[in-house]
C-alpha positions as CSV (number, residue, x, y, z in Angstrom):
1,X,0.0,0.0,0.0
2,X,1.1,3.4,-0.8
3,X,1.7,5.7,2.4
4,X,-0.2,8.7,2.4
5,X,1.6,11.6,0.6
6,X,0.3,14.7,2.0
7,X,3.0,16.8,0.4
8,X,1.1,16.0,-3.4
9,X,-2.3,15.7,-1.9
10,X,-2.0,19.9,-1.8
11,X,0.9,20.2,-3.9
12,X,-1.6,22.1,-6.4
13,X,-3.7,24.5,-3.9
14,X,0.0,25.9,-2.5
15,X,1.1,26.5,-5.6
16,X,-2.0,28.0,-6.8
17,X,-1.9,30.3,-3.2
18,X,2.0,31.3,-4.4
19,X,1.4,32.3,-7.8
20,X,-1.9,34.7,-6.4
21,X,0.3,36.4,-4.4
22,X,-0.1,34.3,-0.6
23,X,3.3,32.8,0.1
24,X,3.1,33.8,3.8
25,X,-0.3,31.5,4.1
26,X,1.1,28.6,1.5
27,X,3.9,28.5,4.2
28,X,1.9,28.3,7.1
29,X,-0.4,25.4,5.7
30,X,2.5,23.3,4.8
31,X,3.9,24.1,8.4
32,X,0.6,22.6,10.1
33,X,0.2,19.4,7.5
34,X,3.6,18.7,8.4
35,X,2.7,18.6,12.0
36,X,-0.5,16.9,11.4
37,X,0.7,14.2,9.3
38,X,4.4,13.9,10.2
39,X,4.9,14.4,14.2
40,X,1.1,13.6,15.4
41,X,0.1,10.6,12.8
42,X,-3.1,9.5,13.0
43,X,-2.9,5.5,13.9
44,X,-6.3,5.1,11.6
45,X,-4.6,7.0,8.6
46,X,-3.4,4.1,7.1
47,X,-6.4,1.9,7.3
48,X,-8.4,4.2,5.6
49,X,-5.4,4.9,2.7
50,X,-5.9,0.8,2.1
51,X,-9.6,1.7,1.4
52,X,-9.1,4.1,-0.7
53,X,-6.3,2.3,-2.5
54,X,-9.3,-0.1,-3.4
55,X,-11.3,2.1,-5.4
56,X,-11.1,1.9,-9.2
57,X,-8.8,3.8,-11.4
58,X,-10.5,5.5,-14.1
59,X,-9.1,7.7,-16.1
60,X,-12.7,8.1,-18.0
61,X,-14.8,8.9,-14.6
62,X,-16.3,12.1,-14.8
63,X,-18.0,13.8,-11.5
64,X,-21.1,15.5,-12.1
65,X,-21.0,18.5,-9.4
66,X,-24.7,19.9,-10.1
67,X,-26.8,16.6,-8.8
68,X,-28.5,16.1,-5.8
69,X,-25.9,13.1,-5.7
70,X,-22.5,14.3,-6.3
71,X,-21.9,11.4,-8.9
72,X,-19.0,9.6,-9.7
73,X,-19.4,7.8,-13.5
74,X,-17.5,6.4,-16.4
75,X,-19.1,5.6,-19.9
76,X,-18.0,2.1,-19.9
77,X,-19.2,0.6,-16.3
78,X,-17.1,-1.0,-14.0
79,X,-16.6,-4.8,-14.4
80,X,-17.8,-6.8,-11.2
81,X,-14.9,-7.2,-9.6
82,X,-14.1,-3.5,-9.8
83,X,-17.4,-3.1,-8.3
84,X,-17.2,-5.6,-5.5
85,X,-13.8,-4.0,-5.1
86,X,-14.8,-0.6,-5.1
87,X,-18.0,-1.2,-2.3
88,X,-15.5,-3.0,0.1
89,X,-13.3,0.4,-0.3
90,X,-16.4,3.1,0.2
91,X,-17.8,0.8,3.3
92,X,-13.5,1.0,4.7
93,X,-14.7,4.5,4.6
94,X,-17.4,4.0,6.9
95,X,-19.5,5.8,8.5
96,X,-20.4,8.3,5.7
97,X,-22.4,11.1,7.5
98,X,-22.8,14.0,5.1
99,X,-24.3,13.7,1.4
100,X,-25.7,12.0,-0.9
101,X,-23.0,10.7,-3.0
102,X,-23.0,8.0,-5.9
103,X,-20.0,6.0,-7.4
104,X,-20.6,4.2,-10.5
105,X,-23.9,3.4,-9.8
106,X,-23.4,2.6,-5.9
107,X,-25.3,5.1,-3.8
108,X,-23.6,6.1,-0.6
109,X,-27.1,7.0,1.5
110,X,-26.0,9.2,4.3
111,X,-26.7,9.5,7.7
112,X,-27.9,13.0,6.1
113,X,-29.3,14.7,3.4
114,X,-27.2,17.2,2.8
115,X,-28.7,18.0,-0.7
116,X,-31.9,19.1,1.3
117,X,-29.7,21.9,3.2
118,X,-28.2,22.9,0.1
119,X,-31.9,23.0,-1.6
120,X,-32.6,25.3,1.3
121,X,-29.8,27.5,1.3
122,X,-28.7,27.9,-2.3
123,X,-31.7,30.2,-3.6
124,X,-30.3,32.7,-1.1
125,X,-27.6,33.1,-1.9
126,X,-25.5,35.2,-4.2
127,X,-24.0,34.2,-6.9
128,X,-21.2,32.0,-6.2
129,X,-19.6,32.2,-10.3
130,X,-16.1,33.1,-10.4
131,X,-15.7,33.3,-5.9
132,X,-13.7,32.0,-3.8
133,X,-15.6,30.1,-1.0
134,X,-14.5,29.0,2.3
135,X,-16.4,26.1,4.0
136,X,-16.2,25.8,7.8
137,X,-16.6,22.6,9.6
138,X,-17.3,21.3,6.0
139,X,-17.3,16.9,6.9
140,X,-16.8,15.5,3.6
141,X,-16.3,18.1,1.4
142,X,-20.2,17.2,-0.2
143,X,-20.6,21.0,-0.3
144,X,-17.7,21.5,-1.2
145,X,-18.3,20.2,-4.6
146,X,-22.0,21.3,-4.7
147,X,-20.3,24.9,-5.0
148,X,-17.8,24.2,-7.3
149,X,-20.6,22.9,-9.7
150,X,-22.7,26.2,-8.8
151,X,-19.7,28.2,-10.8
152,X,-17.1,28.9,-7.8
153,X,-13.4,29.3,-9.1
154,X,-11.8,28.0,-6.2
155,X,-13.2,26.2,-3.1
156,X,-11.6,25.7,0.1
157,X,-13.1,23.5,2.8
158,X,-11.8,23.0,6.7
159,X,-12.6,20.3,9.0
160,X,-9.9,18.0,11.4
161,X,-11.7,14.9,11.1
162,X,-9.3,12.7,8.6
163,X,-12.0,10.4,7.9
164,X,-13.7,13.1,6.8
165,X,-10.5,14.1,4.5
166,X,-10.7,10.3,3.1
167,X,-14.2,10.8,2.1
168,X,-13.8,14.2,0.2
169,X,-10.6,12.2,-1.5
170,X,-12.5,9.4,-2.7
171,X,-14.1,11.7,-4.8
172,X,-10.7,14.0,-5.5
173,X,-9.1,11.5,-7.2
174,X,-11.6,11.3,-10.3
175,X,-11.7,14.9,-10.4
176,X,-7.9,15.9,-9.1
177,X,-7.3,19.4,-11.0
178,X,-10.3,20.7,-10.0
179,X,-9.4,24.2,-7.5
180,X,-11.7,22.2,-4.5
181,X,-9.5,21.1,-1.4
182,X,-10.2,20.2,2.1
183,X,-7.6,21.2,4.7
184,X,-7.9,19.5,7.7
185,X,-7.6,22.2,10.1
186,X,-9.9,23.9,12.4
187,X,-10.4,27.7,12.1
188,X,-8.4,28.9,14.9
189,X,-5.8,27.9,12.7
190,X,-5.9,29.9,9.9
191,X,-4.1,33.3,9.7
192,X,-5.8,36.5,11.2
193,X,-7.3,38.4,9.2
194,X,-6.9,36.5,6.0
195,X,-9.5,38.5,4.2
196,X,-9.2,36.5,1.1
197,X,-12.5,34.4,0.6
198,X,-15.9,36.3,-1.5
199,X,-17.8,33.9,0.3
200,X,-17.7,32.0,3.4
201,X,-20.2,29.5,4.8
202,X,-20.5,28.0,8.6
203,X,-23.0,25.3,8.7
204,X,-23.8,23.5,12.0
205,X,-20.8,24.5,13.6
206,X,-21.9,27.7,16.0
207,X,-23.4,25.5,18.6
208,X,-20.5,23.6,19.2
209,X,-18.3,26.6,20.0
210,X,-18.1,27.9,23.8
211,X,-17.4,31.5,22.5
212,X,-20.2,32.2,20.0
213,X,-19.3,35.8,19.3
214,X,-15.6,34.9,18.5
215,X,-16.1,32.3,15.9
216,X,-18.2,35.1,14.3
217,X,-15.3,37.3,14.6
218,X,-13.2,34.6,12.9
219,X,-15.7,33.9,10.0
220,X,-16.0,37.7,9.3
221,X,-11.8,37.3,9.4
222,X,-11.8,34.9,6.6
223,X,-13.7,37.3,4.4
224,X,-12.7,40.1,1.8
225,X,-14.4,44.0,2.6
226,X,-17.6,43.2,1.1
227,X,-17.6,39.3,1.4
228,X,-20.8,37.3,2.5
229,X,-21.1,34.9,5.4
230,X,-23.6,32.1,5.6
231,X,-24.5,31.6,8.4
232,X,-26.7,28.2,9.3
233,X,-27.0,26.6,13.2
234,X,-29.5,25.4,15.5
235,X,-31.9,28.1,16.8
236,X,-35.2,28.2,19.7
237,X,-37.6,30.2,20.0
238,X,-37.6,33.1,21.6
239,X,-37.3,37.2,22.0
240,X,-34.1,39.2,21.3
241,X,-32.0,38.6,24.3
242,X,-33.1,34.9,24.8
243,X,-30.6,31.9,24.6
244,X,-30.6,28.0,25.5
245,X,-27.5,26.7,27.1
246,X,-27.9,23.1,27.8
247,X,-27.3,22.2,31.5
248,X,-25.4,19.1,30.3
249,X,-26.0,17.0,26.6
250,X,-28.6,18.6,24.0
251,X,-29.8,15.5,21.5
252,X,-27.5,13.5,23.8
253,X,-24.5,16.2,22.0
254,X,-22.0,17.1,25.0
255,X,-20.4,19.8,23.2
256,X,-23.8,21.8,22.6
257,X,-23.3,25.5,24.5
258,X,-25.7,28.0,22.6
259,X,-28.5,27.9,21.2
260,X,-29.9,31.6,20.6
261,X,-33.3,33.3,19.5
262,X,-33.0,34.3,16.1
263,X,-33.6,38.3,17.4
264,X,-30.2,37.0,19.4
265,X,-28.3,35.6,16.6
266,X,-29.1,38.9,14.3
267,X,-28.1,41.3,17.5
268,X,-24.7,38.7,17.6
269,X,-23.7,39.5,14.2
270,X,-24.5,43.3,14.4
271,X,-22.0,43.1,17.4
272,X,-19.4,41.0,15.2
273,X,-19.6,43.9,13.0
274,X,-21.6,42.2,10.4
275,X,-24.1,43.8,8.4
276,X,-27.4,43.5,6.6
277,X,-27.9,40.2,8.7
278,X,-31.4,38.5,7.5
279,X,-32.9,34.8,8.2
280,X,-33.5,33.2,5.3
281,X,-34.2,29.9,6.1
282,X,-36.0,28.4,9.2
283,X,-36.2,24.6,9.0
284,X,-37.2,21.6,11.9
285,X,-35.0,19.5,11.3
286,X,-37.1,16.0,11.2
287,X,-36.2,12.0,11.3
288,X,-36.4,11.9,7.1
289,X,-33.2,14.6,6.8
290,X,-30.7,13.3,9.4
291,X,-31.1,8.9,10.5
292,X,-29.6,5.8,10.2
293,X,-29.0,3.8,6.8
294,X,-26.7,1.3,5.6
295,X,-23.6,3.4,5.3
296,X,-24.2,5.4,8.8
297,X,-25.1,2.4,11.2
298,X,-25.2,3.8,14.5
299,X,-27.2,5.9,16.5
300,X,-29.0,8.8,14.6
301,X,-31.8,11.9,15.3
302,X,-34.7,9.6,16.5
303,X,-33.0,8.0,18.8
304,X,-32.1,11.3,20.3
305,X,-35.3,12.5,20.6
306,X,-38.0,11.9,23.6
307,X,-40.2,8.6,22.4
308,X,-43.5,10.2,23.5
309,X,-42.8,13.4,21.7
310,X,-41.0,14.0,18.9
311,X,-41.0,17.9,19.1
312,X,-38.5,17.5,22.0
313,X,-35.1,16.1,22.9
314,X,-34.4,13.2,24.8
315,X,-33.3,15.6,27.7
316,X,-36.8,17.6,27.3
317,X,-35.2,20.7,25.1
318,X,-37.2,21.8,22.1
319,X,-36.3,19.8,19.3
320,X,-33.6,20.7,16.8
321,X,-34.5,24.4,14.6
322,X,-31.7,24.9,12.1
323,X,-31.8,29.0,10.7
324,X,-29.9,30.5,7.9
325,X,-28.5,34.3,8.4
326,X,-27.1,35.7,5.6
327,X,-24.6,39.1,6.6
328,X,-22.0,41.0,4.9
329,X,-18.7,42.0,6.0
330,X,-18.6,45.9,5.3
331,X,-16.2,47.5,3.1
């Protein structure tokens, strides 16, 4: 088996950062793969490399970015052994959380529908052609390619989880010169103020953070004067000044520590510095969207909600409210 090469994995997004003029950030990435994948190895890293080493080469594949299913095809299909192979290799990969993906016919049926989120959030947006788009928190990279298909030049996703990585690369390597790459870093780590995205989404990551108002603070960092923020987390309801804090686990989630109004949320983002902050999108998030299937086999939403009544958690909280804000940094 190959080892993992991180060095070529984003060989082509450093150089790409060096010709446009960001040496000083190219630096600072290779710096932190280097540490990630040289002096604090994952022990799992190589088990999922042996699953990806299983899936087919094909140099006819072509991805089709502008589905509901990020698809993965080649005119002539894959023999059965290639097939059997290439299932053994996507299930290695296991569980697959965020999607929908499909790969030569094989449909990977996430633990979530992703697509729906996207369905929500896309008509709200502006136009992503010819943007670069940061995705924060972005799991594996399905976004990612649903914005590269909606016209952006160059995507950038960031999330530590390497399993995560592993699933965005088993759909890299049909599609490797395409400007879409998934850094796995978490946002603390990038350079402040970058200022170099056009647009930059956050999507169920707020309520995991203990400082709400900084990581709005960092996301308005990543952005250009003028740049958009999309903004999506989990919400109650509730007057301006009212917020949730779990007294311990929220959907049986330990790392759940605000959950705001919306009137909150928008008076958060005027205080970031953010402006012309609007909800866009208010959505209960229900037992079709997020659950268990055959690629995601353990526990999912409706086991974390109360048996008798659906509307709340299992700890008595009001069930899970996902809103979109849309803001925009000033300049």
């Amino acid at each position: 088996m190959a080892e993992f090469n991180w060095r070529t994995t984003w060989s082509d997004m450093l150089l790409r950062l060096e010709k446009e003029g960001w040496q000083d950030w190219a630096e600072a990435i290779h710096q932190q793969l280097h540490r990630r994948f040289v002096e604090n190895p994952h022990g799992d890293l190589p088990r999922w490399q042996a699953a990806l080493n299983q899936l087919p080469d094909r140099r006819d594949a072509i991805v089709y970015n502008d589905r509901s299913e990020v698809t993965v095809d080649s005119l002539v299909p894959l023999s059965s052994p290639e097939s059997e192979q290439m299932e053994q290799g996507l299930r290695g990969l296991m569980p697959w959380r965020k999607g929908p993906f499909r790969f030569f016919g094989t449909l990977i049926d996430t633990e979530w529908r992703s697509d729906w989120k996207w369905d929500r959030v896309a008509p709200a947006l502006s136009s992503l052609e010819g943007r670069r788009v940061l995705d924060v928190g972005c799991g594996s990279g399905y976004h990612l390619w649903r914005m590269f298909g909606a016209g952006a030049a160059e995507v950038i996703g960031i999330d530590p989880g390497l399993l995560f990585l592993c699933q965005f690369l088993a759909v890299k390597r049909y599609q490797p010169a395409s400007p879409v790459d998934l850094l796995p870093l978490r946002i603390e780590e990038l350079a402040r103020p970058l200022e170099y995205f056009d647009t930059t989404f956050s999507m169920g990551v707020l309520y995991h953070r203990r400082s709400p108002i900084d990581h709005l603070l960092e996301l308005k960092d990543t952005l250009r004067p003028g740049g958009e923020l999309v903004l999506e987390t989990l919400v109650v309801e509730g007057p301006q000044g009212y917020t949730l804090m779990p007294e311990d686990r929220y959907g049986r989630m330990r790392n759940v520590w605000f959950l705001p109004s919306c009137d909150t949320l928008l008076r958060w983002m005027a205080r970031a510095g953010l402006e012309e902050a609007r909800v866009v999108d208010m959505t209960i998030t229900t037992t079709e969207e997020q659950r268990a299937t055959d690629w995601m086999q353990f526990q999912s939403l409706e086991h974390f909600l109360d048996p008798n009544d659906p509307t709340r958690t299992i700890e008595g909280y009001p069930g899970p409210r996902r809103a979109t804000i849309i803001a925009r940094k000033p300049g």
